[in-house]
N, C-alpha and C positions, 0 to 999 in steps of 0.2 A: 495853514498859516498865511499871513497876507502877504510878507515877503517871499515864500514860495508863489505866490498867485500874480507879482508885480514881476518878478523875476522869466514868470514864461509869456508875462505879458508885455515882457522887453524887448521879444523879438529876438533874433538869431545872433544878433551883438551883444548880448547877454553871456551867449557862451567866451567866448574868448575872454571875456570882463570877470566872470567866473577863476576861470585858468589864474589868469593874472593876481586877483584876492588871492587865492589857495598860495603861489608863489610869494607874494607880498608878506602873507600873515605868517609865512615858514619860515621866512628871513627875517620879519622881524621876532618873533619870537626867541629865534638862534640868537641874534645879535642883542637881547632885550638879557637872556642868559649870559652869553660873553663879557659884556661890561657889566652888570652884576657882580659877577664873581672877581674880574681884573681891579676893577677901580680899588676896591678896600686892601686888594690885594699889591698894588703900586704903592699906594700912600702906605701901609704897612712897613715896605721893602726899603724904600726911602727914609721914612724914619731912623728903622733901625743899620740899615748903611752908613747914614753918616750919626748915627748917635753920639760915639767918640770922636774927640778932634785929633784921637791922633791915629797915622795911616795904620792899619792892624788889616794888612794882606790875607791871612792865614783866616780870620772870624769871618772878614769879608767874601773869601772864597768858599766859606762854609756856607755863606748864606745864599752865594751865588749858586752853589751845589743845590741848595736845598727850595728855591726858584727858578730852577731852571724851565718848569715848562708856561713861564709868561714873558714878554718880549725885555721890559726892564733886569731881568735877570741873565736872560740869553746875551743883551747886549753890553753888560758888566760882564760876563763871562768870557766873550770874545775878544775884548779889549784885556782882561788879566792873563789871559793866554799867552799874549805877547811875552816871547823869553827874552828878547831884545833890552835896551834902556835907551832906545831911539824914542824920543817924543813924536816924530812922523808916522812912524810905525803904530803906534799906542792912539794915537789921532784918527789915523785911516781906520785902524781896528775900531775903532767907538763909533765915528760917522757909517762904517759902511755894514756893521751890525746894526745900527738905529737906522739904516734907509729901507734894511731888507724886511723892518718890522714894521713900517708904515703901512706897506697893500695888505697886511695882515689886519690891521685896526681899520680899514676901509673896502675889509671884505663886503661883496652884495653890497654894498652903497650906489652902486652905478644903476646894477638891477631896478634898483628901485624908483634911482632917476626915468630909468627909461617906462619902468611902470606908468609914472606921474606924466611922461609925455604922451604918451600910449592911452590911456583912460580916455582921457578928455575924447583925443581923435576917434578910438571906439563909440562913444557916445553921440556926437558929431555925425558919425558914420548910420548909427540906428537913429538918430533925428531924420536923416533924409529917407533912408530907410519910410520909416514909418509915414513922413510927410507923403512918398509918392505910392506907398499904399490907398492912402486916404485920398488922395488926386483920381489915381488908378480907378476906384468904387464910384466917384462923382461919374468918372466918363462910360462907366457900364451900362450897356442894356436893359440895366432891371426897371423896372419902372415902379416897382414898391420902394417910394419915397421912404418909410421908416427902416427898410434893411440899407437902404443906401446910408442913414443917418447913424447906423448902430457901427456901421464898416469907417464912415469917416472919424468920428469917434472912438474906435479901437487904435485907429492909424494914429490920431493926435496923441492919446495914450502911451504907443510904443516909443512913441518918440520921444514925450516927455521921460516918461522912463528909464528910456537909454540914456538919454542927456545925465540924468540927476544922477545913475547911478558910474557914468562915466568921472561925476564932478566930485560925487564920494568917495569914491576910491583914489582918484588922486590927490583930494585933500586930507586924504586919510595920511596916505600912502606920504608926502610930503610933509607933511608934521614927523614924522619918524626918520625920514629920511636927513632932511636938518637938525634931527636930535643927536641921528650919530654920526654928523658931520662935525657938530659940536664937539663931543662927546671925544674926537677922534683930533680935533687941534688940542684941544688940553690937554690930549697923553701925549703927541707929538711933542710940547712946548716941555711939560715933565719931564719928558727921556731927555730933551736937549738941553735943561734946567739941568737932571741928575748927572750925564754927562759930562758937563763942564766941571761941577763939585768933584765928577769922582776923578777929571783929570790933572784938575788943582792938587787932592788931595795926593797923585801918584807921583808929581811934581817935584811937590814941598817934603815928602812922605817915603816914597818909594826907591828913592838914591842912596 
């Protein structure tokens, strides 16, 4: 295949730029899964939590029962726990269950930044690479002008090579990566949206 063939013709930058895809594509993958399944599964929870406008603790804690393993559920759950009728207590419970679910919705996000700065310099790296190859075969010995030509040309080659495939992966890699940075304020804004609702509703409801 010509991608096998451009790949070892990348020169030894190739490998690490490899590594990094394999990581890249594992994480997104994972994370392309994750919100798949959480997003219809938020907007679901939220509908039916606040359906009724009147406070009904007991349905709500069913439901919270029956959500428990995604972060809007966890963090309704933390908060009803509260045996107190301290509003600060029921406050802190809500803020400090929705802060501990944030690194959770920004899992591998970093990774992937560092991917995005990483490629390029990989590529970068096999550019000179390949440039002082090709330098390297000008200044040899050989005096067969057409193998000297076939060597600087292999060398302009790895170079380009590296470059492009340094430039693809991080353009790859950074389209995704700003997808679920996106992806990951909207649930942010949602928990702190439902939040507020469910401590209105504990408020006006729950005394």
């Amino acid at each position: 295949m010509q991608v096998i063939t451009w790949f070892f013709k990348g020169g030894i930058v190739m490998y690490p730029m490899l590594f990094c895809s394999i990581i890249a594509l594992a994480i997104i993958i994972e994370r392309i899964l994750f919100w798949v399944k959480l997003l219809p599964r938020h907007k679901a929870f939220v509908e039916q939590a606040f359906a009724d406008e009147r406070w009904q603790p007991d349905q709500l804690r069913k439901l919270v029962n029956e959500n428990s393993d995604i972060p809007l559920g966890r963090i309704f759950g933390a908060a009803l726990a509260v045996k107190s009728d301290d509003e600060t207590s029921f406050r802190l419970a809500l803020e400090g269950a929705a802060k501990a679910e944030i690194p959770k919705l920004k899992r591998f996000v970093s990774v992937l930044d560092t991917i995005v700065t990483l490629s390029p310099l990989l590529g970068l790296l096999g550019t000179v690479i390949g440039l002082i190859n090709s330098f390297a075969s000008l200044g040899g010995n050989n005096a067969d002008s057409s193998s000297k030509g076939l060597e600087v040309a292999g060398g302009i080659s790895e170079a380009l090579i590296a470059t492009a495939a340094g430039m693809i992966l991080a353009l790859t890699t950074l389209v995704f990566a700003s997808l679920f940075r996106a992806l990951t304020r909207r649930q942010v804004t949602l928990m702190e949206t439902a939040g507020t609702q469910l401590e209105l509703r504990w408020r006006t409801g729950g005394k």
